[in-house]
Biopython code that builds the backbone (N, CA, C, O; Angstrom):
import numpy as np
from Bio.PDB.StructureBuilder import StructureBuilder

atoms = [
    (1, "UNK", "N", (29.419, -10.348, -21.638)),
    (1, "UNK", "CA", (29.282, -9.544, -20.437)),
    (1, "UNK", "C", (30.603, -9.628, -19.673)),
    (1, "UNK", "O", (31.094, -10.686, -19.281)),
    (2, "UNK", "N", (31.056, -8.588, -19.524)),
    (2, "UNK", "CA", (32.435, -8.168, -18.707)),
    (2, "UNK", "C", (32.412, -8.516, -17.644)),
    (2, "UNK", "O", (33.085, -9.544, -17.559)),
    (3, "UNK", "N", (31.982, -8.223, -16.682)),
    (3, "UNK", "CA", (31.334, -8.125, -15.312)),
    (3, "UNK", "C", (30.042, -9.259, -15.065)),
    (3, "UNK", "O", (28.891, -9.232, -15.499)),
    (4, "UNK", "N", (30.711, -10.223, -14.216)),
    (4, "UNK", "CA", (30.042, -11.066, -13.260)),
    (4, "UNK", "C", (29.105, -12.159, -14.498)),
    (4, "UNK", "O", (27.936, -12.457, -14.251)),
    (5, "UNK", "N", (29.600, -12.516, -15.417)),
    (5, "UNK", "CA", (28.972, -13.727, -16.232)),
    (5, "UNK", "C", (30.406, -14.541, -16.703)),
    (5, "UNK", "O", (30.256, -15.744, -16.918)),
    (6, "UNK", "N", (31.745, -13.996, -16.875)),
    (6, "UNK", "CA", (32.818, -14.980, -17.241)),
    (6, "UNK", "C", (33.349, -15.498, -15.768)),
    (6, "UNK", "O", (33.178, -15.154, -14.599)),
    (7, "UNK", "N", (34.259, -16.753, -16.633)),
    (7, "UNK", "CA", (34.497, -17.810, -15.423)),
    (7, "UNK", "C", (36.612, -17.698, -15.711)),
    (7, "UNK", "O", (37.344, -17.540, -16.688)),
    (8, "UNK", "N", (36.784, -17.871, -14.400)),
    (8, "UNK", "CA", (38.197, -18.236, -15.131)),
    (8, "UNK", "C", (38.431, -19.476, -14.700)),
    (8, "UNK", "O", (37.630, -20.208, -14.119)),
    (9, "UNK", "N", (39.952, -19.790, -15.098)),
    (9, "UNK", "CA", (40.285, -21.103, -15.569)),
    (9, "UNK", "C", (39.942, -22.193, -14.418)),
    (9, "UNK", "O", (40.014, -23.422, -14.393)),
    (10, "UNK", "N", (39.509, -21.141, -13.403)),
    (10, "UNK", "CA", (39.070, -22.269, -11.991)),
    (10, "UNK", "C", (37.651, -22.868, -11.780)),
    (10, "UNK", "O", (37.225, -23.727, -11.008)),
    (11, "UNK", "N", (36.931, -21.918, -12.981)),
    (11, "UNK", "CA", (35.425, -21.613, -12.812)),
    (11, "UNK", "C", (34.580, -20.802, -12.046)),
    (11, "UNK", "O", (33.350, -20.817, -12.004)),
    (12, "UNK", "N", (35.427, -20.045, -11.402)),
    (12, "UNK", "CA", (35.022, -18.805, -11.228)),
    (12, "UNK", "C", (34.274, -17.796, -11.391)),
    (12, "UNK", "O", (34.873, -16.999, -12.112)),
    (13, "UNK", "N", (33.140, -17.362, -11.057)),
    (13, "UNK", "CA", (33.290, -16.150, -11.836)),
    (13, "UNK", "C", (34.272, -14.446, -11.983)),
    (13, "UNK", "O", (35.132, -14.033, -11.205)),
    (14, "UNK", "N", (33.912, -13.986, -12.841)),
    (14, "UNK", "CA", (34.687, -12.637, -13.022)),
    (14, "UNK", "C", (34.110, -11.298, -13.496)),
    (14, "UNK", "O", (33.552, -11.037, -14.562)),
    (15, "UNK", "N", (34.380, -10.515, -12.446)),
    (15, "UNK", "CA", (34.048, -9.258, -12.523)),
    (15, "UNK", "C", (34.657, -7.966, -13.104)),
    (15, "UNK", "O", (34.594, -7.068, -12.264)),
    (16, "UNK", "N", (35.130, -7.639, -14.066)),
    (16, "UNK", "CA", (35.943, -6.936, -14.328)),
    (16, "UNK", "C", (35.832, -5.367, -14.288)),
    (16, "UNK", "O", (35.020, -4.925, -15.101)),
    (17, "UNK", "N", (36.494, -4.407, -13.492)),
    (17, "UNK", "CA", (36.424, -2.958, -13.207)),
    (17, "UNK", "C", (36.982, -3.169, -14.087)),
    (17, "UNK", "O", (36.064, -3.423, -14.866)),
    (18, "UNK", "N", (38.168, -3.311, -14.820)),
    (18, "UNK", "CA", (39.260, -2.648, -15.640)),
    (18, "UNK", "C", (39.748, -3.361, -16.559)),
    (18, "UNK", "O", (40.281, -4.353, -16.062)),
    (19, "UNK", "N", (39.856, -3.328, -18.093)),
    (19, "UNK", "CA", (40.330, -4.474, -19.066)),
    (19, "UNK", "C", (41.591, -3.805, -19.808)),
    (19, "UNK", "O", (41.399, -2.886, -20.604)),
    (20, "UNK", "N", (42.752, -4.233, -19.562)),
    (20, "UNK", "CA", (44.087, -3.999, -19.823)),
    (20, "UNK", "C", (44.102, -4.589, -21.221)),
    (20, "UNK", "O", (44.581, -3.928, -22.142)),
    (21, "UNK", "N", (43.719, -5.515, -21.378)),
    (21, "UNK", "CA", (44.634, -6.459, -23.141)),
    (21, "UNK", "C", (42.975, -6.931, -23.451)),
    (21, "UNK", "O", (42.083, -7.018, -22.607)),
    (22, "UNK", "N", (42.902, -7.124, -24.513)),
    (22, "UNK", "CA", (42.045, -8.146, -25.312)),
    (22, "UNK", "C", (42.128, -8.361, -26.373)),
    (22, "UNK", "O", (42.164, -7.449, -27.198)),
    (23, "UNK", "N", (42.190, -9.678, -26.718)),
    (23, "UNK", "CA", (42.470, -10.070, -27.948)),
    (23, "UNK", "C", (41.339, -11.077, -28.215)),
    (23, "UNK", "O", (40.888, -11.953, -27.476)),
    (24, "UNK", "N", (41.020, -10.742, -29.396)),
    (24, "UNK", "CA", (40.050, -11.982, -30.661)),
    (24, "UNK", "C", (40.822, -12.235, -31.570)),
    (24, "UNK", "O", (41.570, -11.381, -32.045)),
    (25, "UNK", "N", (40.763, -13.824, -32.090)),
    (25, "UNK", "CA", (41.463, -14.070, -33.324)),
    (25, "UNK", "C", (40.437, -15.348, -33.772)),
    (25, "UNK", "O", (40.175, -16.356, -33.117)),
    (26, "UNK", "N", (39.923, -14.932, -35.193)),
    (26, "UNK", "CA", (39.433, -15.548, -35.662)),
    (26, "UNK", "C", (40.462, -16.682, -36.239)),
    (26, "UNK", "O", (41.672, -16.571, -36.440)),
    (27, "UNK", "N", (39.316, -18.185, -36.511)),
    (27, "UNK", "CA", (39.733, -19.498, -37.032)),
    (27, "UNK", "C", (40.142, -18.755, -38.763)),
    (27, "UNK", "O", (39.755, -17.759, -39.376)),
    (28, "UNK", "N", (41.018, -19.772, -39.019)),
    (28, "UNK", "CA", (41.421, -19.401, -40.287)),
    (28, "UNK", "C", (40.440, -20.423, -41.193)),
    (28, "UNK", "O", (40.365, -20.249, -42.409)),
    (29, "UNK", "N", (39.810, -21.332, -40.633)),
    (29, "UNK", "CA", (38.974, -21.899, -40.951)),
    (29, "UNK", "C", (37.543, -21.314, -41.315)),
    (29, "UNK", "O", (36.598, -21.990, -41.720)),
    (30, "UNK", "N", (37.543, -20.266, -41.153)),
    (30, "UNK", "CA", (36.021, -19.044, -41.078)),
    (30, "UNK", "C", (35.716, -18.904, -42.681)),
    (30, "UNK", "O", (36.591, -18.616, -43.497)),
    (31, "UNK", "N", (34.976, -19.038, -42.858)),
    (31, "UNK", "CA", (34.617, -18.400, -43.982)),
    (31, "UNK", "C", (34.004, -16.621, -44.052)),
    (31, "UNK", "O", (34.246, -15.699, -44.832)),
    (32, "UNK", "N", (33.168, -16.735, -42.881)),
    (32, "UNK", "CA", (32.872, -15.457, -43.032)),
    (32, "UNK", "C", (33.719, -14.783, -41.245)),
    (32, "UNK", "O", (34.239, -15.412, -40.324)),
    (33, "UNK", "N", (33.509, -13.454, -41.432)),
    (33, "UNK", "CA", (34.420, -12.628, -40.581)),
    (33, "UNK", "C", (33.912, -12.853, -39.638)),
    (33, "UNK", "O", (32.847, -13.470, -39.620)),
    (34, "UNK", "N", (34.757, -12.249, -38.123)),
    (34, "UNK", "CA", (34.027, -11.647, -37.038)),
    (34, "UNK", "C", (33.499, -10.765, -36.827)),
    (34, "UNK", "O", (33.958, -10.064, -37.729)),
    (35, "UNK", "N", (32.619, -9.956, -36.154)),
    (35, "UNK", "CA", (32.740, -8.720, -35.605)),
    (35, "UNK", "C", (32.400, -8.295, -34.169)),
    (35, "UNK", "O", (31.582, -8.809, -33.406)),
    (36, "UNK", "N", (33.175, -7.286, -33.980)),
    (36, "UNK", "CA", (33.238, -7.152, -32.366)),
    (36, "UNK", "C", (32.523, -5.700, -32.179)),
    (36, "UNK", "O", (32.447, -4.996, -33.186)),
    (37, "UNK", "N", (32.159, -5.363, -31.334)),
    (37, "UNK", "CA", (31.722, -4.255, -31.168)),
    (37, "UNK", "C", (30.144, -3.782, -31.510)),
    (37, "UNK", "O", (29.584, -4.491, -32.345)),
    (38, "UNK", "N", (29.485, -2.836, -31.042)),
    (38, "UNK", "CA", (27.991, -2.434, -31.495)),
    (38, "UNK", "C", (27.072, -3.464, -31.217)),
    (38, "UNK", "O", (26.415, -4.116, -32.028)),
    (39, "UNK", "N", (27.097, -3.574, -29.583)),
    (39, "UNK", "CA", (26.428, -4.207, -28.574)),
    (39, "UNK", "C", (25.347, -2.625, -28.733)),
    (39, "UNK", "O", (25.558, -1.418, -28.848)),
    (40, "UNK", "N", (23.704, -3.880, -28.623)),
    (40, "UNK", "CA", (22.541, -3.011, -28.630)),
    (40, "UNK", "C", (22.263, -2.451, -27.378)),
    (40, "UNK", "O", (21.201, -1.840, -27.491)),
    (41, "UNK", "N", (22.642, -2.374, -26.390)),
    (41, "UNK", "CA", (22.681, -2.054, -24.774)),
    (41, "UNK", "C", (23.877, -2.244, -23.997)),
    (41, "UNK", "O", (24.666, -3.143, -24.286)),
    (42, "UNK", "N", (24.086, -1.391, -22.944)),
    (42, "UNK", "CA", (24.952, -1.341, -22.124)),
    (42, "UNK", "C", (26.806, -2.109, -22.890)),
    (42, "UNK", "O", (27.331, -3.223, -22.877)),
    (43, "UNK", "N", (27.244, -0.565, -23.514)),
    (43, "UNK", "CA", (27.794, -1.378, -24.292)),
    (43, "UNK", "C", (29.143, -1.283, -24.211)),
    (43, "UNK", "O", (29.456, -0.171, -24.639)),
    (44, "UNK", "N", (30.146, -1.930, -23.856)),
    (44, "UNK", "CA", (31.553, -1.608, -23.405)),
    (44, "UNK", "C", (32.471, -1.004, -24.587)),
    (44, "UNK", "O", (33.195, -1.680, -25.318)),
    (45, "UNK", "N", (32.297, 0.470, -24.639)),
    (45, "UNK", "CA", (32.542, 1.406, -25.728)),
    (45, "UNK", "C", (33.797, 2.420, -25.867)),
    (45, "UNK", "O", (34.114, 3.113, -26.834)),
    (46, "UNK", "N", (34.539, 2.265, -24.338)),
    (46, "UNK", "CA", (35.099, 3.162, -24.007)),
    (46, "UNK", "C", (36.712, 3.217, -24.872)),
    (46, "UNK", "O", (37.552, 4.116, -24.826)),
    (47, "UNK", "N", (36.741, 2.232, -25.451)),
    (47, "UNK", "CA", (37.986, 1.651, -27.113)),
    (47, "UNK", "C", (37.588, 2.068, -28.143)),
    (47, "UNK", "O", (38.266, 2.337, -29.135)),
    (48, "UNK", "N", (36.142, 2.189, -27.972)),
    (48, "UNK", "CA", (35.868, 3.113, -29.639)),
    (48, "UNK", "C", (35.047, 4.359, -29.723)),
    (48, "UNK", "O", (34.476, 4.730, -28.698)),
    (49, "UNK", "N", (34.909, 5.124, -30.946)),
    (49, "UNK", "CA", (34.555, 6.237, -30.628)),
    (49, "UNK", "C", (32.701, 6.352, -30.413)),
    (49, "UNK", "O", (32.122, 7.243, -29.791)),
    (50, "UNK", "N", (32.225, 5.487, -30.938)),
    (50, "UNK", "CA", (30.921, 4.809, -31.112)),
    (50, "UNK", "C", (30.283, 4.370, -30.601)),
    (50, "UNK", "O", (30.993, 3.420, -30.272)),
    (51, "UNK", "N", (28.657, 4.032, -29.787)),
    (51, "UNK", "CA", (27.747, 3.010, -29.489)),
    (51, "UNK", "C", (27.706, 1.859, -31.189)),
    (51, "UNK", "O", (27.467, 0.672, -30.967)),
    (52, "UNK", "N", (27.886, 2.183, -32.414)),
    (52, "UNK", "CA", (27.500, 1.288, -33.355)),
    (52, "UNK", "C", (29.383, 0.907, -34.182)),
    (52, "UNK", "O", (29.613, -0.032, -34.943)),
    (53, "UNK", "N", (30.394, 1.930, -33.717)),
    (53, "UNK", "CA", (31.592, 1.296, -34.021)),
    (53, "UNK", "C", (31.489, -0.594, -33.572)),
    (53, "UNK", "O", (31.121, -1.297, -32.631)),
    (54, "UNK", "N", (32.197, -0.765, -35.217)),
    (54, "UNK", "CA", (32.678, -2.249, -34.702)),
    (54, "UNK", "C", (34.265, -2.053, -35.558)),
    (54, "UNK", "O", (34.835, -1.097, -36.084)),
    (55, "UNK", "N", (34.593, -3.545, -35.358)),
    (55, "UNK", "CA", (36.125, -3.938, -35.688)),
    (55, "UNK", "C", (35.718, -5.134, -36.564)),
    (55, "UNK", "O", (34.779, -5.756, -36.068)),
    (56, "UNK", "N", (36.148, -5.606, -37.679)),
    (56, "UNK", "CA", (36.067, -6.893, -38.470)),
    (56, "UNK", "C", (37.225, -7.228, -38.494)),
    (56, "UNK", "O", (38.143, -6.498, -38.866)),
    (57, "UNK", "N", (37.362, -8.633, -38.010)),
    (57, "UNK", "CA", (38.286, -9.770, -37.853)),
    (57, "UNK", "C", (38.370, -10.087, -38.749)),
    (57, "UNK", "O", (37.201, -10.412, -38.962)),
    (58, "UNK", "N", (39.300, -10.475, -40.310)),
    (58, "UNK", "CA", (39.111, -11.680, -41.259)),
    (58, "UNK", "C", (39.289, -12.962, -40.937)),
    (58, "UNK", "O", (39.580, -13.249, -39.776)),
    (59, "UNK", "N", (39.170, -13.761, -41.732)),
    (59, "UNK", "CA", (39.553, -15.403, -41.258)),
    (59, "UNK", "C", (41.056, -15.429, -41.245)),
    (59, "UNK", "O", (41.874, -15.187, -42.133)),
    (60, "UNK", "N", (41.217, -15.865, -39.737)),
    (60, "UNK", "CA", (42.831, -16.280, -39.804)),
    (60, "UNK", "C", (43.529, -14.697, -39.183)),
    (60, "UNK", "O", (44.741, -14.662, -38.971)),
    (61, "UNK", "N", (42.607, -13.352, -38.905)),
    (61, "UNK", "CA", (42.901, -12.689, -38.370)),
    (61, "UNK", "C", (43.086, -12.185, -36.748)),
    (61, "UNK", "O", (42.785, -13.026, -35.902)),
    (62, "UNK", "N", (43.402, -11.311, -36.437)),
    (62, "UNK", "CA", (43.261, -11.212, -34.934)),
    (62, "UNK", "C", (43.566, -9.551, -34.526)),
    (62, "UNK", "O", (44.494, -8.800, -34.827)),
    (63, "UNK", "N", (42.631, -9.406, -33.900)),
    (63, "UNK", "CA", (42.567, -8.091, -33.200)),
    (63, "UNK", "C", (43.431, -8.110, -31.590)),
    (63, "UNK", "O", (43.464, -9.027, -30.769)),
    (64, "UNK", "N", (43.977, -6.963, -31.534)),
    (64, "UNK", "CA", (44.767, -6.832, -30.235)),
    (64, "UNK", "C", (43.900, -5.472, -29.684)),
    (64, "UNK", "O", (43.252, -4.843, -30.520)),
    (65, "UNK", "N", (43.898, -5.010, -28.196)),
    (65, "UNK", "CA", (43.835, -4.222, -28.194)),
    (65, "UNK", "C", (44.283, -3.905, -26.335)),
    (65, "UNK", "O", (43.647, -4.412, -25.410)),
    (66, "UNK", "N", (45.388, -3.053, -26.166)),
    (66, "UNK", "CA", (46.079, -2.941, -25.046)),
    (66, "UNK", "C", (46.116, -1.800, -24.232)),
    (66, "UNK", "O", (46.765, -0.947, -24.838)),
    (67, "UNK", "N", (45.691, -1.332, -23.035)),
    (67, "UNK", "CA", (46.037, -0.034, -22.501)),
    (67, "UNK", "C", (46.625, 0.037, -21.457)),
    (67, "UNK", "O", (45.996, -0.113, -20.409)),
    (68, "UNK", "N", (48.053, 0.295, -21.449)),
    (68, "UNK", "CA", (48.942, 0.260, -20.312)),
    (68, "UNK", "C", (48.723, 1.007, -19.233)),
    (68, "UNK", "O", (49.048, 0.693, -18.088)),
    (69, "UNK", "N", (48.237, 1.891, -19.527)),
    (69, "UNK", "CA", (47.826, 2.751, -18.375)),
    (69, "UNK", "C", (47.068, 2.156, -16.929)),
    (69, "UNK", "O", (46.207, 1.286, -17.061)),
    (70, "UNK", "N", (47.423, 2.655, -15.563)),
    (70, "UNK", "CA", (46.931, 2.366, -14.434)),
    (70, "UNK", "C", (45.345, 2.194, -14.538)),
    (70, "UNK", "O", (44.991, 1.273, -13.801)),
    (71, "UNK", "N", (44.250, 2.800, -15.233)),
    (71, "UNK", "CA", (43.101, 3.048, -15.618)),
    (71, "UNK", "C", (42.666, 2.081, -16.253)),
    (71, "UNK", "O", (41.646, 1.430, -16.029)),
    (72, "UNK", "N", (43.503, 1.944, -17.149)),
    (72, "UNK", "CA", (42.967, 0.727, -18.481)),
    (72, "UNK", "C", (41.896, 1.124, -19.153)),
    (72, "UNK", "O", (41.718, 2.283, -19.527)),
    (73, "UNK", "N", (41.150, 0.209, -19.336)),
    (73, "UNK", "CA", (39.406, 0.482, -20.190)),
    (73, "UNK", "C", (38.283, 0.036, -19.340)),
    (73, "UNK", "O", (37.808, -1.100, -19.349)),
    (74, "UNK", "N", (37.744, 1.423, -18.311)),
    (74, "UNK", "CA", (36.763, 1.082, -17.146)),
    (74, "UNK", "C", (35.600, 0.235, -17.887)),
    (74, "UNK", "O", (35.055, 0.541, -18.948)),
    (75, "UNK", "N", (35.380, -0.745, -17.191)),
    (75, "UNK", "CA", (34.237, -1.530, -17.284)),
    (75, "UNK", "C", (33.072, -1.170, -16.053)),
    (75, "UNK", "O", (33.344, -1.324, -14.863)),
    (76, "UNK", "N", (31.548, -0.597, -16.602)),
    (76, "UNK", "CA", (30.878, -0.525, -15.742)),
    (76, "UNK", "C", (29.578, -1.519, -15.706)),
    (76, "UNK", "O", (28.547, -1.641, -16.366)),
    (77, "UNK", "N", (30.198, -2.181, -14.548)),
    (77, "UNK", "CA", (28.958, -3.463, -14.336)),
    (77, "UNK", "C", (27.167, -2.580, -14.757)),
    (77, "UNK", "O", (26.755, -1.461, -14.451)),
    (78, "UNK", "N", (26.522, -3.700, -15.540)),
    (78, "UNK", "CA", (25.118, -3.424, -15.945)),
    (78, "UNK", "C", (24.434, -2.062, -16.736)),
    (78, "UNK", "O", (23.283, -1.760, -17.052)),
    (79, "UNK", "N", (26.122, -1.239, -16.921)),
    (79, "UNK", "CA", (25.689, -0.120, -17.942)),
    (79, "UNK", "C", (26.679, 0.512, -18.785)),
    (79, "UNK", "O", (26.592, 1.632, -19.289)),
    (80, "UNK", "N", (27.907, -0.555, -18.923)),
    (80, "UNK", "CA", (29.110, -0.676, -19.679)),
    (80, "UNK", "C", (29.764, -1.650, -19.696)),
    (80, "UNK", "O", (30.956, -1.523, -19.415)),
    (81, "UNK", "N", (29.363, -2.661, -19.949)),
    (81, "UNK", "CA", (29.642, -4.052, -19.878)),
    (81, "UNK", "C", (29.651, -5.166, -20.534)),
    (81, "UNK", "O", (30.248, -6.219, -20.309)),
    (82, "UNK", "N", (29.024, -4.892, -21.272)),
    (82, "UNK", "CA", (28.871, -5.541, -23.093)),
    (82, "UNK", "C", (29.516, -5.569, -23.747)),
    (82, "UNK", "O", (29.561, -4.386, -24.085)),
    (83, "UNK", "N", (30.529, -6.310, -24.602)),
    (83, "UNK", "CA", (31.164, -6.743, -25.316)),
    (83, "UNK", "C", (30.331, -7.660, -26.588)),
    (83, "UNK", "O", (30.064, -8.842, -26.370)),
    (84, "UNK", "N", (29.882, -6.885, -28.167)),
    (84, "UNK", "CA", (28.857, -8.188, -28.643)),
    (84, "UNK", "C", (30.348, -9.079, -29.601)),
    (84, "UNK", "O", (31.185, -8.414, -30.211)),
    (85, "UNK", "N", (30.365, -9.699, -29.575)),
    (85, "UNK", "CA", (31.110, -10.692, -31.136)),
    (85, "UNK", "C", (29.856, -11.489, -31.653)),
    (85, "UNK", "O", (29.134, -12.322, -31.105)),
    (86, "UNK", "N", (29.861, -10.807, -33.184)),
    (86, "UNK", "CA", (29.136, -11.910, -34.119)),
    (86, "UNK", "C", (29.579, -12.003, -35.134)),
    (86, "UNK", "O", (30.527, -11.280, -35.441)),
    (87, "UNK", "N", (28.923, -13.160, -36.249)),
    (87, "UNK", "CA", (29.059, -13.619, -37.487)),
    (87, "UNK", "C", (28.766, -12.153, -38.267)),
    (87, "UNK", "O", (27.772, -11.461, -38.047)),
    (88, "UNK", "N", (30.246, -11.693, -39.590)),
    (88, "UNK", "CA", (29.251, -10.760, -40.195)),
    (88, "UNK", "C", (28.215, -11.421, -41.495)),
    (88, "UNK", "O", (27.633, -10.657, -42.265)),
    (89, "UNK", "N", (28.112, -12.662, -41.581)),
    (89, "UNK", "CA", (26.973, -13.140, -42.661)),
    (89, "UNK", "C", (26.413, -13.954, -42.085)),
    (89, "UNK", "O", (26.823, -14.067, -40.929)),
    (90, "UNK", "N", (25.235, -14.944, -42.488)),
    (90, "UNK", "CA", (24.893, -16.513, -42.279)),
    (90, "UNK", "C", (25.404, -17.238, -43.337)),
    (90, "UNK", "O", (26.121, -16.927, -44.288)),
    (91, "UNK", "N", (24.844, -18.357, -42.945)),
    (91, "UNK", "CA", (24.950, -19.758, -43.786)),
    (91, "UNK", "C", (26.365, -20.829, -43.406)),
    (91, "UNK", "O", (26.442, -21.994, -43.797)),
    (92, "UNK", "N", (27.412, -20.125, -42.569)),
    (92, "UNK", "CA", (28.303, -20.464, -41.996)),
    (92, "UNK", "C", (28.894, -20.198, -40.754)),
    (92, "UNK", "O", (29.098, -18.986, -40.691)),
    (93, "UNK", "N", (29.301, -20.833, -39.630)),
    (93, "UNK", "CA", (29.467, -20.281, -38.099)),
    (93, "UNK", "C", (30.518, -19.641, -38.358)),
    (93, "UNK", "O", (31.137, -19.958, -39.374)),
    (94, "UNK", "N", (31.097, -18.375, -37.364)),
    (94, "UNK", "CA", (32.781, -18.392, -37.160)),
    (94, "UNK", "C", (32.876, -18.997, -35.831)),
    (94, "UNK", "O", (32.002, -19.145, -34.976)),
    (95, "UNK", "N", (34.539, -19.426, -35.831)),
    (95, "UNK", "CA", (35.050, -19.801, -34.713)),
    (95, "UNK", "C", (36.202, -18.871, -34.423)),
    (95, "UNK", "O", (37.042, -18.448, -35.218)),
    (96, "UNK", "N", (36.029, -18.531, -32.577)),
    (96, "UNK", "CA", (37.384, -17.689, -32.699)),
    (96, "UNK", "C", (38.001, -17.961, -31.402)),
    (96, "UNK", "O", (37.555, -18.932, -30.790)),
    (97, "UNK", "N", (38.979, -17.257, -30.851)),
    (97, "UNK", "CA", (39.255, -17.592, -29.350)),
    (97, "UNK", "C", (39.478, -15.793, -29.088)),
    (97, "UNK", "O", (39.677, -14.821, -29.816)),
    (98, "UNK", "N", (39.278, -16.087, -27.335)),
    (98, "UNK", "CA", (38.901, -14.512, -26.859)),
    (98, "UNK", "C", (40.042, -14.734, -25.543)),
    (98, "UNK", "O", (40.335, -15.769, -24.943)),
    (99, "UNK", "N", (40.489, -13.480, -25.386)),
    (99, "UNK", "CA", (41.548, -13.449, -24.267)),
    (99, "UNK", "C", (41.616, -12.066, -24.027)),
    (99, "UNK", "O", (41.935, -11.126, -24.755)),
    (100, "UNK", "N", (41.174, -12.151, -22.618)),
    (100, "UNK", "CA", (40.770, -10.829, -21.884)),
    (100, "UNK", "C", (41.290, -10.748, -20.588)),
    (100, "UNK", "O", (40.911, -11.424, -19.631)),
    (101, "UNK", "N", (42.420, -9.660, -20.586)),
    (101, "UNK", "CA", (43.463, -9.691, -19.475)),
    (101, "UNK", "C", (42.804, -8.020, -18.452)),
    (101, "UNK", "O", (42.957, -6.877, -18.884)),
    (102, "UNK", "N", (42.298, -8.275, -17.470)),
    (102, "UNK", "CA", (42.059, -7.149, -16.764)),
    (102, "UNK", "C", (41.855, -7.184, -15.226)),
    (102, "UNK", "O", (41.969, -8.269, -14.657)),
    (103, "UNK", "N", (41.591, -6.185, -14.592)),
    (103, "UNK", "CA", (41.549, -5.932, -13.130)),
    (103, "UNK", "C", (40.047, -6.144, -12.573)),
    (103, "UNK", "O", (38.983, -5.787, -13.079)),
    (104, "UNK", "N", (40.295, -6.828, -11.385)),
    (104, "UNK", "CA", (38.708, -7.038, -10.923)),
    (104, "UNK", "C", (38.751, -6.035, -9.573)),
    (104, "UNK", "O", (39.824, -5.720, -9.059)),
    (105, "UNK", "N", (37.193, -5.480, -8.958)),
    (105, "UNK", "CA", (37.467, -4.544, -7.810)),
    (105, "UNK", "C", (38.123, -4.812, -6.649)),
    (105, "UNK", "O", (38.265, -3.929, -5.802)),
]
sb = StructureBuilder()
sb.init_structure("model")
sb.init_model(0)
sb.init_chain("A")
sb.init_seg("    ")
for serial, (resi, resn, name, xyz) in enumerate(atoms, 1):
    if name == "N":
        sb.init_residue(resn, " ", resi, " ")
    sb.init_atom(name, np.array(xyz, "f"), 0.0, 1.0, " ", f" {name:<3s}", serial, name[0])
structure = sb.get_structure()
């Protein structure tokens, strides 16, 4: 959740109108992939063309994704705000790190 469930480095929480950079990079340690994208509700979509678009991370990979523009990628609290990352198999966790650079109101 974009908006009003992350903390920053103070513990904070964070609200985000606007997401400029984000990056995932999966552990190279993964056996199986990431995937980002094709949140079942309220789903922060406005990077892809899709409600069910996703992106697969491999192990040891990393997704960027940047919009310089004054606008960025609107985040709308409680009905565009979702971001899902999951495992694409079982039987093994992934590990990844997430870094999400954007504007709050």
């Amino acid at each position: 959740d974009l908006s009003g469930v992350l903390t920053d480095a103070f513990g904070a929480l964070i609200a985000f109108s606007k997401i400029k950079t984000l990056i995932v990079a999966a552990s190279a340690n993964n056996t199986n992939d990431v995937v980002i994208g094709g949140a079942a509700t309220f789903q922060f979509i406005n990077w892809v063309g899709a409600v069910t678009d996703t992106i697969i991370i491999q192990p040891n990979g990393l997704f960027l994704l940047h919009n310089p523009t004054a606008g960025g990628y609107a985040v709308t609290a409680g009905t565009g705000d979702l971001l899902k990352i999951a495992n694409s198999a079982g039987g093994t966790s992934v590990v990844y790190d997430v870094i999400v650079i954007g504007e709050t109101s």
